[in-house]
C-alpha angles and dihedrals in degrees: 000000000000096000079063096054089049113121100231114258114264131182120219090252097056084059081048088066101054090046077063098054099037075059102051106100090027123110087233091060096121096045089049084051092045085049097046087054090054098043085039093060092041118045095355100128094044114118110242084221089062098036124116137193080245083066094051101048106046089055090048105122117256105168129028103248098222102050095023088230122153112260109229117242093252081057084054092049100058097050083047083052094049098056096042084053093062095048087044088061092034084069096044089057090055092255102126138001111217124047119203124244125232131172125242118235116250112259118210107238117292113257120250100208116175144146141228120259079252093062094032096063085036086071106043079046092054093043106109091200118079087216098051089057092056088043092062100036106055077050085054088055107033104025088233125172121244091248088050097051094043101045100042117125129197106234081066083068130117107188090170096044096042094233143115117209112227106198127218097257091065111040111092083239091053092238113110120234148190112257108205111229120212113217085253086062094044092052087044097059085035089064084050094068081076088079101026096139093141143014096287133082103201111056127141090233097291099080097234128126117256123217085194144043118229103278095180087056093046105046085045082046091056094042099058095045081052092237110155129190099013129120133194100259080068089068084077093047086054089059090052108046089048082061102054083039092061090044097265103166111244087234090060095046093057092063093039090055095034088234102164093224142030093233086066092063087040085096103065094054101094089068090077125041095158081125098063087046088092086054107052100083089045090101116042130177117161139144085252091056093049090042087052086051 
């Protein structure tokens, strides 16, 4: 009877395999293959049953083999999360009962970069590509992510509705979402009906899809409007912190944005205190109150 009852038998790498395939159609899909490796090489030929969060920490990366520099604790967390990925779907499969636990590492804040409308229409302006300059635009206006905007197709366009679909394949939470689109964004995509000569809207004229923007353009682009330390992924923190800036409720933001929770906008908050502006007389103490006294 017991040897009924008895969960089969499973190696780390064959839970490796189905965090391979649990990645296949994710954007992520060559940083799961690159941590599998990695896994595969370390701890590959334990049995799940055996293994213990012990095990895992102490193969956690620490260094990058090649140029021997210390990985930062948010790198050590994604292979953490990796791992734990594939447990986590060993379990599901029936093939243990019990997943170890192991701690993340603590992240310093993550940094809010953004620009001003003046240095904002400094760089389009700087961008040599046609197509770079509508890539960052439309960022500028929807707050889109790269892989969005690159891989948006037209038939996900609601002109009518004033809306683009973004699938599950391709948002970061793996649910897809709706992404709003302002009539600045609609005449933009409109002007690039001129060069519709595939499925996607952003190409840069061949019609492919690009996995990539134009990071020679760009970086030449940031360097004559005189922006340092700013990415493109900014271009998004910009969006949002014009927002804010305007009095968008956060609320608000975070659908605009698809951000799963309210505590991931939280962080642009501070770029608008118009709301504490009633308050601020509500305690007085001056030379002029204790003379009327």
């Amino acid at each position: 009877m017991e040897q009924l009852n008895k969960k089969p038998e499973k190696t780390v790498e064959q839970a490796l395999i189905l965090l391979l395939k649990d990645a296949e159609h994710k954007k992520d899909k060559l940083t799961k293959i690159q941590h599998a490796k990695y896994w595969r090489d370390e701890i590959g030929n334990k049995l799940l049953s055996s293994l213990t969060s012990e095990d895992i920490q102490n193969a956690i990366p620490t260094h990058v083999v090649r140029t021997g520099k210390i990985l930062s604790p948010a790198t050590q967390n994604r292979y953490r999360s990796s791992i734990m990925r594939a447990i986590n779907l060993a379990k599901q499969a029936g093939w243990i009962d019990v997943v170890p636990y192991i701690a993340k590492n603590s992240e310093p804040k993550k940094r809010i970069r953004w620009i001003t409308e003046k240095e904002a229409e400094r760089l389009l302006d700087s961008l040599n590509l046609n197509w770079m300059k509508d890539v960052c635009q439309f960022a500028l206006l929807t707050g889109a992510k790269m892989t969005e905007i690159l891989s948006m197709t037209w038939d996900k366009i609601n002109f009518a509705n004033k809306m683009a679909i973004v699938t599950g394949d391709i948002a970061k939470s793996g649910r897809g979402r709706s992404l709003p689109l302002s009539d600045d964004a609609i005449n933009l995509i409109k002007e690039r009906m001129k060069y519709q000569v595939s499925p996607y809207v952003f190409h840069s004229g061949t019609g492919k899809l690009r996995d990539d923007i134009s990071r020679r353009d760009f970086k030449r682009a940031l360097q004559r409007a005189n922006i340092k330390n700013f990415r493109f992924h900014d271009l998004r923190h910009t969006w949002a912190s014009w927002h804010i800036q305007r009095g968008t409720p956060l609320m608000v933001l975070k659908e605009l944005g698809g951000w799963e929770t309210i505590e991931m906008v939280q962080k642009y908050a501070h770029l608008n205190a118009d709301h504490l502006l009633s308050y601020v007389n509500q305690v007085k103490f001056s030379s002029n109150t204790r003379l009327a006294r």
